[in-house]
N, CA, C and O of each residue as an XYZ file, in Angstrom:
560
protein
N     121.902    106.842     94.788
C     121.614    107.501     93.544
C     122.066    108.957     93.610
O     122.963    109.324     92.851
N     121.544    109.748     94.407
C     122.085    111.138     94.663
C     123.816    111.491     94.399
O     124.474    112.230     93.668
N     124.079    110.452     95.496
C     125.874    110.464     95.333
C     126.375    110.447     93.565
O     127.229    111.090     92.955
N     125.802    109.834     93.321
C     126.100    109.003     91.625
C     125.707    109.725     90.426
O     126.185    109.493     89.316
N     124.521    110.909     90.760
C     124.079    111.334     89.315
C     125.335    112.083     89.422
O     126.215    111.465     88.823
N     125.900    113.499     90.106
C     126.952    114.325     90.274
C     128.217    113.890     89.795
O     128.870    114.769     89.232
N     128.843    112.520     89.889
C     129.831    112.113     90.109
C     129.952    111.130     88.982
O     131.118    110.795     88.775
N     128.916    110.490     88.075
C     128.813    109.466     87.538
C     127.521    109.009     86.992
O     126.960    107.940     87.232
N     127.148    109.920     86.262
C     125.804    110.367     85.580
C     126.035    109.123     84.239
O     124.893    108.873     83.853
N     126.748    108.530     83.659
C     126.462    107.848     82.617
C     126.842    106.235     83.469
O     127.370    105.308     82.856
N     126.601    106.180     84.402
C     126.785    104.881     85.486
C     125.429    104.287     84.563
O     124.771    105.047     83.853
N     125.168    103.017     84.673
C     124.627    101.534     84.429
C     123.372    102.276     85.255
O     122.321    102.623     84.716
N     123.632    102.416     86.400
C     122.458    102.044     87.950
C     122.092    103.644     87.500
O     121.089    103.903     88.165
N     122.307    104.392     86.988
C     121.850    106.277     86.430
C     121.114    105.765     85.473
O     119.909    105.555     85.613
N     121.771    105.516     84.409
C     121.041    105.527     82.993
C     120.052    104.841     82.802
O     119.330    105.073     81.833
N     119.679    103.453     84.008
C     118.940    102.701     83.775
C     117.543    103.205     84.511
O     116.405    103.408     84.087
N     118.250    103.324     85.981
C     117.108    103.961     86.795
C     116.487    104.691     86.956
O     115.307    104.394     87.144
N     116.927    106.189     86.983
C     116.093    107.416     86.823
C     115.511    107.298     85.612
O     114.722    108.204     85.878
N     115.149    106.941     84.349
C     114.431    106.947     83.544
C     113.399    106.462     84.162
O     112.539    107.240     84.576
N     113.294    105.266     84.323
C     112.248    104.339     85.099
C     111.390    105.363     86.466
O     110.178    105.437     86.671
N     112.505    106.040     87.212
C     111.647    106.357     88.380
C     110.747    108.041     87.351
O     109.608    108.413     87.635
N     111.520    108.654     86.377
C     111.192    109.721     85.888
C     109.686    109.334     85.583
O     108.624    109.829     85.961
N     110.065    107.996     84.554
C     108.641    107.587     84.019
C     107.359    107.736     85.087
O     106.343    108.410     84.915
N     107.744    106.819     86.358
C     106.406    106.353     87.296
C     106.391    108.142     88.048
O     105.383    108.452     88.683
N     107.251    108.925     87.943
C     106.369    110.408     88.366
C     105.738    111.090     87.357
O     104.763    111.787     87.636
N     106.264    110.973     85.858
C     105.708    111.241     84.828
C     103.783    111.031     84.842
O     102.867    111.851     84.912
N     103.821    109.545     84.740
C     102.597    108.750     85.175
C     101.476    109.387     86.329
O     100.248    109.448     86.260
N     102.442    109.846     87.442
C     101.623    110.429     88.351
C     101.332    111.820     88.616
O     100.751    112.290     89.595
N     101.891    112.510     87.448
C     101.416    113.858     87.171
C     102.924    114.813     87.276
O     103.053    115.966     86.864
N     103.568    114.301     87.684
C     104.971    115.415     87.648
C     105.344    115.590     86.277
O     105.393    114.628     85.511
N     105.652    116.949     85.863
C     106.109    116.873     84.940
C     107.929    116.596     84.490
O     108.677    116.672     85.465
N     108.448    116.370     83.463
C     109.581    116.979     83.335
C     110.733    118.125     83.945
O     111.903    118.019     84.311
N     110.018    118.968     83.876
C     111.011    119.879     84.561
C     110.730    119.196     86.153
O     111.632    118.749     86.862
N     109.363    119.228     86.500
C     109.262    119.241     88.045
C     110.478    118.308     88.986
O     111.108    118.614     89.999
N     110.463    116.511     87.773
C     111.069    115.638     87.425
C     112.757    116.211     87.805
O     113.430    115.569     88.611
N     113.045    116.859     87.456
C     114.758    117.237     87.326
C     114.868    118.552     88.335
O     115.839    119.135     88.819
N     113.716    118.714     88.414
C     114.151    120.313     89.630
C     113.993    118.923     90.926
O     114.787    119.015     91.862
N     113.375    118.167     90.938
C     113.069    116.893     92.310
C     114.559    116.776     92.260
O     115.098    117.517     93.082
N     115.215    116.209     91.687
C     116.449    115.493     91.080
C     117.429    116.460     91.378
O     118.307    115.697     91.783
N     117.887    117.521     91.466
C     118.375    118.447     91.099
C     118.589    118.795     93.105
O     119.527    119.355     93.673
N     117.343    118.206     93.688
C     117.062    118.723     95.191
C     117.634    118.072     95.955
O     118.272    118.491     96.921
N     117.395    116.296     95.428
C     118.447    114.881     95.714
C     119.613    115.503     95.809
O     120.095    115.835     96.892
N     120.066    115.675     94.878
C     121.654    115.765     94.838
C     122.205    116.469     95.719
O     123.298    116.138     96.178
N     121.440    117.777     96.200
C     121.805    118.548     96.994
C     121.921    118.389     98.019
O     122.981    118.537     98.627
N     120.799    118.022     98.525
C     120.641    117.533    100.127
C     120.096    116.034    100.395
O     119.111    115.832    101.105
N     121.079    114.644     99.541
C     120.765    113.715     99.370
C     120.429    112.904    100.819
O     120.035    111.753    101.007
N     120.734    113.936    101.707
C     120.814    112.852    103.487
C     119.153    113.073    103.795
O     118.294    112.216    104.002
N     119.039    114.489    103.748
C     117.803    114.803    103.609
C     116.674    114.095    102.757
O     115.748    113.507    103.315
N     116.789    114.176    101.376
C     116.089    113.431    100.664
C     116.088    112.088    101.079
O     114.965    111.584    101.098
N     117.129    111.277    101.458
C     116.719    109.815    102.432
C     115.467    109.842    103.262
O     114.364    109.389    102.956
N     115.823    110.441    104.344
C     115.172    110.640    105.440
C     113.879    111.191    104.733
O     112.952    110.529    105.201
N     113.435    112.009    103.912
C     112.038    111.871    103.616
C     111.578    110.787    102.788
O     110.418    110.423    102.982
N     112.069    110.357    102.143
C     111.984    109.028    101.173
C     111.422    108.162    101.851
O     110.241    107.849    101.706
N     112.472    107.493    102.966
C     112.133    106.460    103.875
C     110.876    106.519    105.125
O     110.060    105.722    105.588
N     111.310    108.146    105.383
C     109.540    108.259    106.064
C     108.331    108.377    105.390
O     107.414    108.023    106.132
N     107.991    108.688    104.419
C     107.073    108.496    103.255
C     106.506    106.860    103.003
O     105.380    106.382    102.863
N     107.894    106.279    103.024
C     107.700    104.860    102.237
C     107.393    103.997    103.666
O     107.123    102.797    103.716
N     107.489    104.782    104.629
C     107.265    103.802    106.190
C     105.765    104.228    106.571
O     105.077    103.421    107.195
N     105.160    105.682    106.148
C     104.463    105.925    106.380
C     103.113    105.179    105.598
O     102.214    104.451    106.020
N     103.370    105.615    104.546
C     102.759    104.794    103.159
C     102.364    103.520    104.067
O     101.448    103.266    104.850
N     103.362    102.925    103.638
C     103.225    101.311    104.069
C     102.352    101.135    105.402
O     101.415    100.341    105.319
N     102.558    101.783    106.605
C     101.548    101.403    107.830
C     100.310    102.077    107.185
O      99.490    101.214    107.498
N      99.900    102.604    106.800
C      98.434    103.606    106.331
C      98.122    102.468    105.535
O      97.179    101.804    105.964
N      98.850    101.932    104.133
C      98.146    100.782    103.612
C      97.803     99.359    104.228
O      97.071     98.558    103.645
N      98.100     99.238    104.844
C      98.267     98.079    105.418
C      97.053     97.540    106.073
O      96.594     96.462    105.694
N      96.476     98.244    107.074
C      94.782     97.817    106.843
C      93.795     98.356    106.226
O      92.706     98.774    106.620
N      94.368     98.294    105.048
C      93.201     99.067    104.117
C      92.621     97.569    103.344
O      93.377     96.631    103.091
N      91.118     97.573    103.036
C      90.433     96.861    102.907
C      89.967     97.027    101.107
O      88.816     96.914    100.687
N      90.519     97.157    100.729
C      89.882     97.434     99.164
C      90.723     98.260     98.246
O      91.729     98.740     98.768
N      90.521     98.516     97.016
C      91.206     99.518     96.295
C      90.652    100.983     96.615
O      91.467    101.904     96.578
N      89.560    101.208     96.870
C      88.895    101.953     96.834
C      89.847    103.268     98.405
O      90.462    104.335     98.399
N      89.317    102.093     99.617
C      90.164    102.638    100.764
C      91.821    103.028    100.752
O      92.301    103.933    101.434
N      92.607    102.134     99.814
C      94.387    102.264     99.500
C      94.018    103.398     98.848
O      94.787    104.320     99.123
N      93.038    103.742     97.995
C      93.012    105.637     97.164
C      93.221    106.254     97.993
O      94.306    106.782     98.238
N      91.995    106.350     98.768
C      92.020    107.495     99.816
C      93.263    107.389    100.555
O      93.802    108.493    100.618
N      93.984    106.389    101.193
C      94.832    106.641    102.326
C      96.163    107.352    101.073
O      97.157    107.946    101.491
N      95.986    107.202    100.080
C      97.505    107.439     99.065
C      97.079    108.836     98.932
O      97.990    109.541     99.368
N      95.783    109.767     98.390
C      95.301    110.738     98.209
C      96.050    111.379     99.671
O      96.697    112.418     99.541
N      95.974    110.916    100.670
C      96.489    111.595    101.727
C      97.812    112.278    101.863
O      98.212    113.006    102.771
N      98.553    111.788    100.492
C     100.082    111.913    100.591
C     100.451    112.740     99.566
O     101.644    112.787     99.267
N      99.302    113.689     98.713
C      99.229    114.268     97.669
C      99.824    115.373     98.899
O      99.509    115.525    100.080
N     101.030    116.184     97.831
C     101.724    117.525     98.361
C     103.344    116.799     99.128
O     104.234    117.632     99.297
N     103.516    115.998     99.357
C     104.735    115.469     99.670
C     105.392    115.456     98.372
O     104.914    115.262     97.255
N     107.035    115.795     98.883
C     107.185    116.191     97.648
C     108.131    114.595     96.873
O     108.870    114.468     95.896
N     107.607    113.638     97.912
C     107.734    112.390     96.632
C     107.139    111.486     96.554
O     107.467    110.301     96.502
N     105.948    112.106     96.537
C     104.631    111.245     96.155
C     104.507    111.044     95.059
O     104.113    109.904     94.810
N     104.764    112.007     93.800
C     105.230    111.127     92.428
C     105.711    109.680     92.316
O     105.624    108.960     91.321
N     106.214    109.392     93.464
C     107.187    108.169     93.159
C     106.766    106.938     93.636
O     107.132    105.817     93.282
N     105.797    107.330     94.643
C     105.097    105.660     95.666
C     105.094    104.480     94.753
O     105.479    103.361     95.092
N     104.518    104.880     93.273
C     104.251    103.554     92.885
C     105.511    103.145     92.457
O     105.640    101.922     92.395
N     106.489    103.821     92.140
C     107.368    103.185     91.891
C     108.144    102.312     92.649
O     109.198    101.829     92.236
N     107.669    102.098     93.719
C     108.579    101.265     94.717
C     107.221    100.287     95.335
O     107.155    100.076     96.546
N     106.192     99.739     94.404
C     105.508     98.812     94.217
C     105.035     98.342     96.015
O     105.443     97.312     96.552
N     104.250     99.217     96.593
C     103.885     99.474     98.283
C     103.327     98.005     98.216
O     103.662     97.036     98.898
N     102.475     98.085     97.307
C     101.463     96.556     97.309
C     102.207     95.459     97.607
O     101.899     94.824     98.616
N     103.338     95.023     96.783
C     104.325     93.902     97.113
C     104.866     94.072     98.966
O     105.028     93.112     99.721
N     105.005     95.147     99.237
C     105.450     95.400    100.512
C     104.272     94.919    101.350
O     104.255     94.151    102.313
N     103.251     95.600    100.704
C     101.467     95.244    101.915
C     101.696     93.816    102.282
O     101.953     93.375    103.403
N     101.525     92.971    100.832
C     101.016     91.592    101.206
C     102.378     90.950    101.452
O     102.156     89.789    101.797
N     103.588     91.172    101.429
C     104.724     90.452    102.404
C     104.210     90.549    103.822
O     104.084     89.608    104.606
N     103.879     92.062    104.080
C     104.073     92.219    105.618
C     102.787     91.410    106.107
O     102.980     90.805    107.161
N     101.390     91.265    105.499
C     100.074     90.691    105.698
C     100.572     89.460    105.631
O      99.664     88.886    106.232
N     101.635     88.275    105.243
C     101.597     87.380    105.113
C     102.474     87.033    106.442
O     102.210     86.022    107.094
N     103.771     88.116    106.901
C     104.281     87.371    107.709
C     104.726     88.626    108.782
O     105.918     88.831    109.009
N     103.540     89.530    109.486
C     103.293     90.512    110.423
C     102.560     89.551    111.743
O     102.365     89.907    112.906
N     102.344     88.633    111.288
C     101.531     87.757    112.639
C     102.594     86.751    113.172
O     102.308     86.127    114.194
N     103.775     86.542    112.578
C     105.035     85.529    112.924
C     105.806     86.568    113.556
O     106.774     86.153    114.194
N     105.597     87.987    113.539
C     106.332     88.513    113.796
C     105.399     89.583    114.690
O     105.130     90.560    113.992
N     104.766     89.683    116.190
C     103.909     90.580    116.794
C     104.997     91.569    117.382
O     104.573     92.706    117.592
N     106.499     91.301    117.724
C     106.833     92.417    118.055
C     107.266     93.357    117.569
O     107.468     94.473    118.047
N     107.486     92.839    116.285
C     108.246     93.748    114.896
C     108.067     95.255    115.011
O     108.810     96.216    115.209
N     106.376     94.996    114.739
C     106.079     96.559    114.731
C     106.305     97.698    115.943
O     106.256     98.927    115.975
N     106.539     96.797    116.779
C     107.027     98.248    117.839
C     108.792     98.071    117.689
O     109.575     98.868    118.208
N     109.025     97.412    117.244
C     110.240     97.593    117.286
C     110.881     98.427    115.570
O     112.075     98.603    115.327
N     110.025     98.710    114.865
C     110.136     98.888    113.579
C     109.575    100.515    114.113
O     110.282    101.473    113.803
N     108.290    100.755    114.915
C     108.130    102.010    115.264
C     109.196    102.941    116.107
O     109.284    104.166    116.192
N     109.902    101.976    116.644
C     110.924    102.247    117.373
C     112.347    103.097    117.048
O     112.946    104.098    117.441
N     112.505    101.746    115.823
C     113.729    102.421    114.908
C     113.474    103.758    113.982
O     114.392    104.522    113.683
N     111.817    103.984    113.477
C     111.694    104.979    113.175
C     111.044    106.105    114.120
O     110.231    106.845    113.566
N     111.269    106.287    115.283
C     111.270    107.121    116.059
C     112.756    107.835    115.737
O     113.002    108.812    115.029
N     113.573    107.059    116.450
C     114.688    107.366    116.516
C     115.434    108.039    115.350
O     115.952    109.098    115.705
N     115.597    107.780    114.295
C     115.317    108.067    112.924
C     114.820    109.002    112.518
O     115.373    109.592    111.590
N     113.655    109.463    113.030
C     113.153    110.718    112.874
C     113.773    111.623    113.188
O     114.120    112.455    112.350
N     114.222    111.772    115.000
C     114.594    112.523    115.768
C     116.334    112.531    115.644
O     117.061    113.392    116.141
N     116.694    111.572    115.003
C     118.743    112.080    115.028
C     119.096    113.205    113.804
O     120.262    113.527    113.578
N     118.084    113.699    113.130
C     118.478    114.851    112.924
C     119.415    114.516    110.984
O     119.762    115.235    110.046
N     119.450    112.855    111.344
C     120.885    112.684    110.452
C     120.642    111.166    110.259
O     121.530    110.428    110.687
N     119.071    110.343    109.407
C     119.242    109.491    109.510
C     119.892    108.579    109.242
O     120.189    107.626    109.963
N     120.215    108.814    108.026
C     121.335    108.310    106.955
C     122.764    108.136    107.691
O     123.346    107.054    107.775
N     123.057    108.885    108.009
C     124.580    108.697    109.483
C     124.312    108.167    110.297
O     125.275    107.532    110.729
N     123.210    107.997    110.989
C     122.527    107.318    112.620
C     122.578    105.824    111.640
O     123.364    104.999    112.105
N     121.982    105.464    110.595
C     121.994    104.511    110.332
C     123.869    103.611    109.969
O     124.368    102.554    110.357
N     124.324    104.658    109.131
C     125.683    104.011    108.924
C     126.353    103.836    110.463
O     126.981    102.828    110.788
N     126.152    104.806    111.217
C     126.837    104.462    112.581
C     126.749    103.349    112.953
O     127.691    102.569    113.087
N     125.496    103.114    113.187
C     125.022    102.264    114.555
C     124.899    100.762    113.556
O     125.004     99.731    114.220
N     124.698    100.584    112.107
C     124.568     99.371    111.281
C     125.791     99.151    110.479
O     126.678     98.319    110.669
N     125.699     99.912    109.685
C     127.068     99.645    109.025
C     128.245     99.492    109.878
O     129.223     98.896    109.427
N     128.257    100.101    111.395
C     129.529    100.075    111.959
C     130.294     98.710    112.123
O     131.469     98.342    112.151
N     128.683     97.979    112.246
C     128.832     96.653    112.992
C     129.166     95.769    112.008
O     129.211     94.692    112.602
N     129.390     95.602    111.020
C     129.622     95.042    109.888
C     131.266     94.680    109.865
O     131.763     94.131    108.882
């Protein structure tokens, strides 16, 4: 998306999507401007904006994951208030993610260290978005 608003702002996957994601930060208290100054930050430092995106949405996801109620998923989400894309969690529907991983995290016991693993590494290359095209896309 980042690559695409700059380059190709009346694209299908633009016009359709950022409305949608504008809406679900709208919803969660961002305003408009806040909305396009976020947007505005993407574009700039879109490798960056990955790499927090995806640690957010990795983080998110293990914090929900044994949470026992609606009540407990508040609090652990309240935890993520001040990140600066926490506007957006719901938009990438965590819940559908919870109960995939609750349904098939026990077929899979080594996953999670190996999923903690890849986001170690990830963290620390400085450049996840490249560490990832390197080492995945290369192999392709």
């Amino acid at each position: 998306m980042a690559s695409l608003l700059p380059v190709a702002p009346e694209s299908d996957f633009i016009t359709t999507q950022v409305p949608i994601i504008g809406e679900a930060a709208e919803l969660a208290g961002l305003s408009g401007s806040g909305f396009t100054a976020l947007m505005e930050e993407v574009v700039d430092q879109p490798e960056r904006a990955f790499e927090d995106l995806r640690a957010l949405l990795l983080d998110a996801s293990l914090a929900l994951l044994p949470c026992h109620g609606a009540a407990e998923a508040l609090r652990v989400l309240e935890g993520f208030a001040g990140h600066r894309f926490e506007p957006l969690l719901h938009h990438f529907q965590l819940s559908n993610w919870i109960l995939y991983a609750r349904a098939y995290a026990v077929s899979f016991p080594s996953g999670d260290q190996v999923v903690r693993d890849l986001d170690t590494t990830l963290r620390q290359s400085g450049d996840s978005l490249g560490w990832l095209a390197g080492h995945w896309l290369g192999r392709i």
